[in-house]
N, C-alpha and C positions, 0 to 999 in steps of 0.2 A: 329796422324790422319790428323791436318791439312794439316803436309808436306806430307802426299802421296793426300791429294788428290789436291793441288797443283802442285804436280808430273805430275798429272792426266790428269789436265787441260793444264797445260802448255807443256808435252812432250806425250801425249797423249798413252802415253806407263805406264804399272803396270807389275809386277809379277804374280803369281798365289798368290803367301801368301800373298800378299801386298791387293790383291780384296779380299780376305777370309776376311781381319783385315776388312774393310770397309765394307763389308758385316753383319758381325757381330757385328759394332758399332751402335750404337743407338745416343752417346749421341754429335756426329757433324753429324748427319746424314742431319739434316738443311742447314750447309754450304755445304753437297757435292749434295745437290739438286740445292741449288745454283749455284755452281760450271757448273753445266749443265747445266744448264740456260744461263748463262754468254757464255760458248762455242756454246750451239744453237745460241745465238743471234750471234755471230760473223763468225762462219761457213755457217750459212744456215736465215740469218736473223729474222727479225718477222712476215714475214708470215706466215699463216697458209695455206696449201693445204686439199683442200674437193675432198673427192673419192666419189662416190655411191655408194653403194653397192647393189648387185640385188643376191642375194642366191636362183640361181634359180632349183635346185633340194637337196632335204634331202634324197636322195637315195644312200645309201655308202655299198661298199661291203664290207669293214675291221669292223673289231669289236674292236678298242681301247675301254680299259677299264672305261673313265674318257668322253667319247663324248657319250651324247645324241643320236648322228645319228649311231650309232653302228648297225650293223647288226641284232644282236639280239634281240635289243630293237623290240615288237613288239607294244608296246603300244603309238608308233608315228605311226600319219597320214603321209601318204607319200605322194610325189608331187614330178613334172617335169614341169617346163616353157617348151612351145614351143616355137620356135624359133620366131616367128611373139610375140610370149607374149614378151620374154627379151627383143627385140629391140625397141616393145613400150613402156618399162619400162625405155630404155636408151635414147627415146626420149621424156621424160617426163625428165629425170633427167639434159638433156641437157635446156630444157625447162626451168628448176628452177636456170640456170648456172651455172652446175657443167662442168669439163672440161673432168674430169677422171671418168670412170665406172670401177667397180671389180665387174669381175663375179667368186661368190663363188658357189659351189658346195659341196657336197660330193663325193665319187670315185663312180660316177654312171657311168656304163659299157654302156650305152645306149648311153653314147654321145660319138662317134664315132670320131678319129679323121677326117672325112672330115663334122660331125654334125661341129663339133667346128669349123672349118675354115670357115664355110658356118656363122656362127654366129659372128664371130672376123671382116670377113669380111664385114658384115650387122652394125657391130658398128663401124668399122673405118669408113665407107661411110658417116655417122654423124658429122667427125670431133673431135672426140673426142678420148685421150687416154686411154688406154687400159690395165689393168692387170688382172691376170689369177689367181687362186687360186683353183685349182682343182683334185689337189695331184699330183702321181708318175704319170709319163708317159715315154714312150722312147725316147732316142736320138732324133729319129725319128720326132715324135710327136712335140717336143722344136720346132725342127727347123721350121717344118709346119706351127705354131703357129707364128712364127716369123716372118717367109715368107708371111700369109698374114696379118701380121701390129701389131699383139699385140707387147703390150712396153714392159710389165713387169711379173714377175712369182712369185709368193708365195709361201713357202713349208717349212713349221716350221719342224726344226728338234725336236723341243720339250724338248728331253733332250737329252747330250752328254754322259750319262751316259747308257752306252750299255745294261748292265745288267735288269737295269730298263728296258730303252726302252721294248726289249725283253718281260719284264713283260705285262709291261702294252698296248702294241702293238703286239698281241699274231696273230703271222701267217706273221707277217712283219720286215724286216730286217733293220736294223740298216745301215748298210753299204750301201746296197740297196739304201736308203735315200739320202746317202751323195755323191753317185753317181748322183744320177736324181739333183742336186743342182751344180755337174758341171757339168752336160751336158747343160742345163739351163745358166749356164752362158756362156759356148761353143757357145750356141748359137745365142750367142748376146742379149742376154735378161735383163734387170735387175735384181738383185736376190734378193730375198728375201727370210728371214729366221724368226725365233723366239723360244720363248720358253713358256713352262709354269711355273709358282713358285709358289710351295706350294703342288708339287707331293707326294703323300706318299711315306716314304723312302728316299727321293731327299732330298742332304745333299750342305750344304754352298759350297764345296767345289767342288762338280759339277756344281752351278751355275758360281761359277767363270771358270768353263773350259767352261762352255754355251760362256760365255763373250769373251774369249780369239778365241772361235771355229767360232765367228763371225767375229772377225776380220783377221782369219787366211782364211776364205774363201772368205776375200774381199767383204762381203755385201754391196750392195747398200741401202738397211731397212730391218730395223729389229719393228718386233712386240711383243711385250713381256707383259703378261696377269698373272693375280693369278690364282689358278686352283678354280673350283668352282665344287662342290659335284652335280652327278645328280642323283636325286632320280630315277633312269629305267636303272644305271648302275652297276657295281660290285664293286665302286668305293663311291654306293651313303653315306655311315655312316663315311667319311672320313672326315679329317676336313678339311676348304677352306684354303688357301693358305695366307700369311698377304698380305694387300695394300700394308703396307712400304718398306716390301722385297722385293716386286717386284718394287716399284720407285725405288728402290736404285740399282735394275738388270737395270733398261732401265736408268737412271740417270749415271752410268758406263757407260755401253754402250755407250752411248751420249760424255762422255769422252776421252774413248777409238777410238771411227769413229765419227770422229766431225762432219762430212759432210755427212753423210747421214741421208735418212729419216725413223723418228721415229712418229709411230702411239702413239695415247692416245687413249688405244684402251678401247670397251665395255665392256669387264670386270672390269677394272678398277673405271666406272660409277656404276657397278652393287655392287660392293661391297662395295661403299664408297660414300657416297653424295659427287658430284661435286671433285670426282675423274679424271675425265678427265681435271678439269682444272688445278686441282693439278699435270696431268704429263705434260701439256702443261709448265706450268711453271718450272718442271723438265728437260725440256729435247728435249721434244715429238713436233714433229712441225706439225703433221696430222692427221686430224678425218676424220671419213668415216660414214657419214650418212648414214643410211638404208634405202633405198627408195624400196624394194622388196613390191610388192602389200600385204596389208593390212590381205589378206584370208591367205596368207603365211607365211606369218613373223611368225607367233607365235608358228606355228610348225619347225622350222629352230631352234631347240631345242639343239645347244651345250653344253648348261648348261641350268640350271633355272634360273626365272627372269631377264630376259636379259632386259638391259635398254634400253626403246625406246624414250629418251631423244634426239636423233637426229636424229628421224625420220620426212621425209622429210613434209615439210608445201610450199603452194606457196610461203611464204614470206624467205622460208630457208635460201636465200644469206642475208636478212637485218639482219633476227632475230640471226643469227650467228656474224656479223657486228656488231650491240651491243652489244652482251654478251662476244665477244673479246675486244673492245675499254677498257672494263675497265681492263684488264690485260695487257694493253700495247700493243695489236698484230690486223691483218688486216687479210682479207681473199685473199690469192692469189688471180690473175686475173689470172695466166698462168697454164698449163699442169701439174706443178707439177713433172718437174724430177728430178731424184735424182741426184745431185750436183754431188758427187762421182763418178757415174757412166760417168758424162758431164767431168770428170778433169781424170780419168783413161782412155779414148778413144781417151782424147785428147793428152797427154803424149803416148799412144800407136803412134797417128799419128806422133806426134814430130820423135817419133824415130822412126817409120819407113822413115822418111822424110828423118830423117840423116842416 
């Protein structure tokens, strides 16, 4: 075990069986968290990058079996930000000195692609960066998004595992997916990807094809979460997914694309006291505060108990500043792009130069 994940670290290349064995060890699972540690810190340094996050509508026309915002869930409140609401929420988050806002969503049909441009456009005016997180959309749609100024695009494929998918993504394609994710990077966007771990059915050895699927599409971040039970899904009597399986899915990853950015995301807090600091020291070099107005938050219902441990306070750049100083780390001051993306554009220039 040490020597693959010394493999790991040092030629950032594994097997599939090679991630299965790792996956399913327990007992160096310590040194390969380390192990990702040691590579965040030397890839992508110790800063931490803060996003916003504004999840401005829980209106989703798909019915994933395992999300809260399902369609058939009827027993969520529903909501839509206006567009004068997000940008005072993006100028409140800029206020608190964040650099980056994420507007999440559900696949709400309301927001139109010239809604969205009119609103990407309203937040770059700000000065501030920008990623999307809003599910499938067309060719089309990427580009527009791009064109007026958003950075980056979000679109978990969840699982590589087709079959599943299918299951638990009933009315949505598989493939489908993995197109809207290159077009998305066609179109100059940053990509983003993830998974979740702890799916019912989802077996070790499709999390290692998750691992591998992420670095065969070139990700600039990846988000990777344990899955959590919603009681108003078809999914709710299932059991939750482990914390340590999933550190050791983004702790991999981290191995595997040394240079991109890796959330410590809110599930991770949700399921495990001071879980988020546990993947920072994994791996994970980004948290995304939730700064979405107070009356909203709590219906933006992906799962239960969502931790509001980094919702936004005036003091959010200090109170963050301390509670990293003692794990060795700083709050960025800059934008936050992804390294990856900054060294693969730049290598495109090279050689178009030559």
């Amino acid at each position: 075990m040490r020597d693959l994940i010394r493999k790991a670290e040092t030629t950032h290349k594994l097997e599939k069986e090679e991630l299965v064995l790792l996956l399913k060890d327990n007992a160096y699972q310590e040194e390969l968290f380390k192990a990702a540690d040691r590579v965040r810190h030397q890839y992508v340094g110790d800063a931490i990058y803060l996003r916003g996050l504004i999840e401005f509508s829980n209106i989703c026309k798909n019915n994933c079996c395992y999300c809260g915002l399902r369609r058939d869930n009827r027993k969520l409140n529903r909501y839509r930000l206006s567009l004068q609401d997000i940008v005072d929420v993006a100028q409140k988050g800029k206020a608190l000195g964040l650099k980056t806002i994420v507007l999440q969503s559900g696949e709400d049909l309301f927001f139109s692609k010239d809604k969205l441009v009119e609103i990407i456009k309203a937040i770059k005016s700000l000065g501030l960066a920008l990623t999307l997180s809003i599910g499938e959309k067309s060719k089309d749609e990427y580009l527009a998004y791009k064109s007026a100024g958003a950075d980056r695009f979000l679109l978990r494929i969840e699982t590589t595992d087709k079959s599943l998918y299918q299951k638990l993504d009933p009315g949505m394609d598989w493939n489908e997916r993995k197109i809207c994710l290159d077009n998305i990077k066609a179109a100059g966007l940053e990509v983003g990807s993830g998974c979740l771990v702890g799916l019912p059915e989802q077996t070790v050895s499709s999390l290692a094809d998750d691992i591998l699927f992420f670095k065969q599409i070139d990700a600039d971040m990846i988000g990777i979460g344990p899955f959590i039970p919603h009681a108003d899904t078809p999914l709710a009597k299932c059991s939750a997914g482990s914390f340590d399986l999933s550190l050791k899915v983004m702790a991999l990853t981290r191995l595997l694309l040394p240079d991109i950015n890796i959330p410590a995301t809110t599930a991770m807090e949700t399921l495990e006291k001071d879980g988020q600091i546990k993947a920072l020291q994994s791996g994970a070099n980004v948290l995304m505060p939730n700064i979405t107005p107070d009356i909203y938050r709590k219906f933006y219902q992906l799962y239960p108990g969502k931790s509001d441990t980094n919702c936004a306070s005036n003091t959010l750049l200090t109170d963050f500043e301390s509670k990293f100083k003692k794990i060795g780390r700083v709050v960025s001051s800059d934008y936050g792009s992804s390294l990856h993306f900054k060294h693969k554009n730049l290598n495109k220039d090279i050689n178009n130069f030559d």
